[in-house]
C-alpha positions as a Python dict, from the first residue, in 0.01 Angstrom:
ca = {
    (1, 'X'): (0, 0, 0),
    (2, 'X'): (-164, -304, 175),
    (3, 'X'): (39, -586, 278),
    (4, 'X'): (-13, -827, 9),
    (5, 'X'): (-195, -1181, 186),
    (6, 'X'): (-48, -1537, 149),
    (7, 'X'): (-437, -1628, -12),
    (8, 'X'): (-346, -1390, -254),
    (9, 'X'): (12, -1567, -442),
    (10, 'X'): (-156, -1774, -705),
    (11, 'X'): (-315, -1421, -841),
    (12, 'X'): (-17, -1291, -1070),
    (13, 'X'): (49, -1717, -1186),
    (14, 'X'): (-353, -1693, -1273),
    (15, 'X'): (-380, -1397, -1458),
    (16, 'X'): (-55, -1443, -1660),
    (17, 'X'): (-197, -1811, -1763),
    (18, 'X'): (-481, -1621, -1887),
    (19, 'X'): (-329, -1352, -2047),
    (20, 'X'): (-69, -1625, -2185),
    (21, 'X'): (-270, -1998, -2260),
    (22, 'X'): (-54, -2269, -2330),
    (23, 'X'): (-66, -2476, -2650),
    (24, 'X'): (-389, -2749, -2586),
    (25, 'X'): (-224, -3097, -2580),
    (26, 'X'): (-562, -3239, -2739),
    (27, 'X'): (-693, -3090, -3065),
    (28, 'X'): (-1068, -3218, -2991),
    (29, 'X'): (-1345, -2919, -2886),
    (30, 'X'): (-1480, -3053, -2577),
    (31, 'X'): (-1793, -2813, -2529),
    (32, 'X'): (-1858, -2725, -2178),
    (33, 'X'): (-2231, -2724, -2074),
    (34, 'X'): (-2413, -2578, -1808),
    (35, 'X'): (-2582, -2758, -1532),
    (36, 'X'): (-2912, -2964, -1703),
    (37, 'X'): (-2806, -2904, -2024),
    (38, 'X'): (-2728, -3237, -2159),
    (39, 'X'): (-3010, -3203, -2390),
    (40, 'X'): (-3129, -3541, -2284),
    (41, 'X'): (-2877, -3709, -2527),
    (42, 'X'): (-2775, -4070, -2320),
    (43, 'X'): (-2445, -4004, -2154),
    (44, 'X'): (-2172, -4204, -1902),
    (45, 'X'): (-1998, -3985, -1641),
    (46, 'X'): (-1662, -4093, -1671),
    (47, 'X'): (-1556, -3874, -1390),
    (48, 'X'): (-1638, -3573, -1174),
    (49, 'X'): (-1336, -3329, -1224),
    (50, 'X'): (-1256, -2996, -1033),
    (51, 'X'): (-996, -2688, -1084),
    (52, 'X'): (-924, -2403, -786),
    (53, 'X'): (-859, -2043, -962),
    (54, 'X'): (-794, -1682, -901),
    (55, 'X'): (-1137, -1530, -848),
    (56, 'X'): (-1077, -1288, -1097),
    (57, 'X'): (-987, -1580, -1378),
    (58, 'X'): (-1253, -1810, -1415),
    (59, 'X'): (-1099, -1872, -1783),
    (60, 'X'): (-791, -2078, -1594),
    (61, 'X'): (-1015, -2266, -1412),
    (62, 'X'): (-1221, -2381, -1769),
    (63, 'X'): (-837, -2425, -1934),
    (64, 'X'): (-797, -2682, -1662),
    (65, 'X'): (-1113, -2869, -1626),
    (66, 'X'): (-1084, -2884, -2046),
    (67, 'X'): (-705, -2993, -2012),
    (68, 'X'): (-846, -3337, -1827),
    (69, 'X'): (-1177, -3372, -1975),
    (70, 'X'): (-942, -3411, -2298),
    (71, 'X'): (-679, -3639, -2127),
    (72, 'X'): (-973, -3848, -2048),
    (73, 'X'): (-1125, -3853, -2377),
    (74, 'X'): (-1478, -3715, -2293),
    (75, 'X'): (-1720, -3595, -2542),
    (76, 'X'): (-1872, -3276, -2285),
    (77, 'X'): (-1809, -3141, -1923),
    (78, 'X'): (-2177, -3101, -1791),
    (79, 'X'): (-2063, -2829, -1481),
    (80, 'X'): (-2153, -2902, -1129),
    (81, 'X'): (-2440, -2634, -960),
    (82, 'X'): (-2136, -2497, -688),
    (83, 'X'): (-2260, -2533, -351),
    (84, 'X'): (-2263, -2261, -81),
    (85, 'X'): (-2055, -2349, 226),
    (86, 'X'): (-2027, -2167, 541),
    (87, 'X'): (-1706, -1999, 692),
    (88, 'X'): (-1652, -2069, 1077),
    (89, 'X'): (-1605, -1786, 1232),
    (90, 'X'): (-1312, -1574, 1274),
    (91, 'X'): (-1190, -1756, 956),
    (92, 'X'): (-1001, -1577, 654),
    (93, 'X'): (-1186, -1519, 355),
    (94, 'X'): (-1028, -1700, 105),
    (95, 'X'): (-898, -1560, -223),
    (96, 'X'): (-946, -1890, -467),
    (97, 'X'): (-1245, -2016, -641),
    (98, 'X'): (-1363, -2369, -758),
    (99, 'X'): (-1538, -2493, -1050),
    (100, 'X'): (-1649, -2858, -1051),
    (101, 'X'): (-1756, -3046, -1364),
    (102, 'X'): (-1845, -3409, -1463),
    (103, 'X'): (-1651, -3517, -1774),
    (104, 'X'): (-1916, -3719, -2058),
    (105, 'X'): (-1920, -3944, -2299),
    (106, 'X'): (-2209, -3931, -2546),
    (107, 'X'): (-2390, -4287, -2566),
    (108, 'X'): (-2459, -4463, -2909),
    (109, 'X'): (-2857, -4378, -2955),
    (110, 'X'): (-3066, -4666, -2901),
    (111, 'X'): (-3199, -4828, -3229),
    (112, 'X'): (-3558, -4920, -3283),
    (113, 'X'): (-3625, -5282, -3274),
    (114, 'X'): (-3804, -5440, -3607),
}
């Protein structure tokens, strides 16, 4: 059996927050979008917003960005295109994953002059 890596402790704590979601503080859907996808509906970011998970759970990582896109009252999280970064090396690979998200609130529409 391989000796179990110090990158590796959040894994059980991830999965069993997965397997196990907690009761959502805020009753509101909060849809999360993909990258471009605001549909061209006028929006303010109210903030960009990120959450580290387990590779293996990107559901924990959506629980959390969702958990603070609620606490700050946003209409939509429109997700961040992740960026590839470089490892130096001789450095570990590590065993967490990131998912970055701008939290939205939907603009009144603009009504047409007389």
């Amino acid at each position: 059996m391989p000796t179990p890596r110090i990158e590796d402790a959040p894994a059980p704590r991830d999965y069993y927050r997965l397997a196990n979601p907690s009761d959502r503080k805020c009753s509101r859907d909060v849809p999360i979008l993909d990258a471009g996808q605001s549909g061209g509906r006028p929006y303010r970011e109210l903030k960009t917003i990120s959450a580290t998970c387990y590779p293996g759970t990107p559901g924990v990582c959506e629980q959390t960005l969702l958990e603070r896109a609620c606490e700050l009252d946003a209409d939509a999280l429109l997700l961040v295109e992740p960026q590839a970064l470089g490892s130096p090396a001789g450095a570990s690979t590590l065993s967490s994953t990131s998912m970055t998200a701008r939290a939205l609130r939907w603009e009144p529409a603009a009504q047409p002059r007389p």
